[in-house]
C-alpha positions in Angstrom: 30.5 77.9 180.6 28.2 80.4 180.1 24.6 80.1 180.9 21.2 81.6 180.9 18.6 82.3 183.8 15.0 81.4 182.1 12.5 83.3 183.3 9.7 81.3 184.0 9.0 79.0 187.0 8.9 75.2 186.2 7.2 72.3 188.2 8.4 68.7 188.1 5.0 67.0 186.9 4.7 62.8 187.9 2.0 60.8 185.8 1.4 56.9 185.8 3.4 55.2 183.1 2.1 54.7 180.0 -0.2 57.7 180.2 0.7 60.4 177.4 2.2 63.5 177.7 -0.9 66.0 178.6 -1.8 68.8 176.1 -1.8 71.9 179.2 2.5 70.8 179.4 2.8 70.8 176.0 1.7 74.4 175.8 4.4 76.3 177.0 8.3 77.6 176.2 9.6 74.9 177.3 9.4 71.1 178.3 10.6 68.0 179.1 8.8 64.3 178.9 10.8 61.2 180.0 8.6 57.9 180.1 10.0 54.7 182.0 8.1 52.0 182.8 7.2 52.6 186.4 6.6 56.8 185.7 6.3 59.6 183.1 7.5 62.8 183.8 7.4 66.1 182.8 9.0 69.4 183.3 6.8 72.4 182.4 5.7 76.2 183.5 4.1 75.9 186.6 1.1 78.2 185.3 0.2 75.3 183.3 -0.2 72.8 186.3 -3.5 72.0 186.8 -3.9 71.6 190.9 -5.0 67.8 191.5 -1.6 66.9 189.7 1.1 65.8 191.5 4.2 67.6 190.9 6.9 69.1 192.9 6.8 73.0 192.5 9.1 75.7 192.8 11.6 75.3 189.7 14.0 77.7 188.3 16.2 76.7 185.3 19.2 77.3 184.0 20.1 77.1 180.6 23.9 75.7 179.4 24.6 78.2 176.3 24.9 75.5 173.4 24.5 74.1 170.8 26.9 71.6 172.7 28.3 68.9 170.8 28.0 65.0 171.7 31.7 64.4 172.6 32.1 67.1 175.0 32.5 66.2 177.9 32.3 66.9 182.0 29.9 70.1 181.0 27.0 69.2 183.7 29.9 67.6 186.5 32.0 70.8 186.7 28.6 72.8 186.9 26.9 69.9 189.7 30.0 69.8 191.5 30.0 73.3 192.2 26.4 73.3 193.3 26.9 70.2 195.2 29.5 72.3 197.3 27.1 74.6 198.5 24.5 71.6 199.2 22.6 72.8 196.2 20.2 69.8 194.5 19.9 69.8 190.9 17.1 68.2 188.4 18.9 67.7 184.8 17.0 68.2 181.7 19.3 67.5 178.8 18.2 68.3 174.8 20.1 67.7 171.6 21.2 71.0 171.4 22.7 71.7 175.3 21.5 71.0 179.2 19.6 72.6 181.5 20.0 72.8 185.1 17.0 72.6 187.2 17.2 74.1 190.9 14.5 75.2 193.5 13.8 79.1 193.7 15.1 79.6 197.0 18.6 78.4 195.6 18.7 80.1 192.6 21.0 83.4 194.1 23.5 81.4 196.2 23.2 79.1 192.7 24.5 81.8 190.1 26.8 83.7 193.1 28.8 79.9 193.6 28.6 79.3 189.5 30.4 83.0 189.2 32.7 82.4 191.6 34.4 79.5 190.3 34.6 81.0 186.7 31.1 80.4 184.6 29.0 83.3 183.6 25.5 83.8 184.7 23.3 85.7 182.5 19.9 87.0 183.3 
């Protein structure tokens, strides 16, 4: 696979469910709301957090080149697996278009050396 480092920083963002996706998140380059019925989440740039939220900081992302299409399959096991090996926790975003791969900063280097290794290209 081949895949893209995005440049910006992301935080994980947790809001009550039911509540609607907040204006500041929608904002940026790119993001990600999921609503359940216990939580709604959202993925956006960290520079668009506003302090009292509760989020989990310190995102980097990578991007899956796409577009994929729907019957493909294995794309984000073969490229969790090889993360997993180095003990390397993932977030998942997925679009219509491709996935995106969600680590914390300080694994993004062993993150692209372990995805090179076993045969995927890593592009700044």
């Amino acid at each position: 696979m081949r895949l893209r480092v995005l440049a910006d920083r992301f935080t994980v963002v947790r809001l009550e469910a039911g509540e609607t996706a907040p204006a500041w998140a929608l904002s940026g380059s790119f993001y990600s709301v999921t609503g359940t019925a216990r939580e709604l989440s959202v993925v956006c740039e960290s520079r668009l957090v506003p302090a009292e939220v509760k989020c989990e900081l310190g995102w980097r992302a990578l991007e899956v080149q796409g577009p994929l299409q729907f019957d493909q399959v294995g794309i984000l096991a073969s490229l969790s697996q090889v993360l997993a090996e180095r003990g390397i926790s993932i977030f998942a975003v997925s679009t219509f278009d491709t996935d995106y791969i969600l680590l914390k900063h300080a694994s993004l280097e062993d993150a692209v050396k372990a995805l090179v290794a076993s045969g995927h290209t890593v592009l700044a």
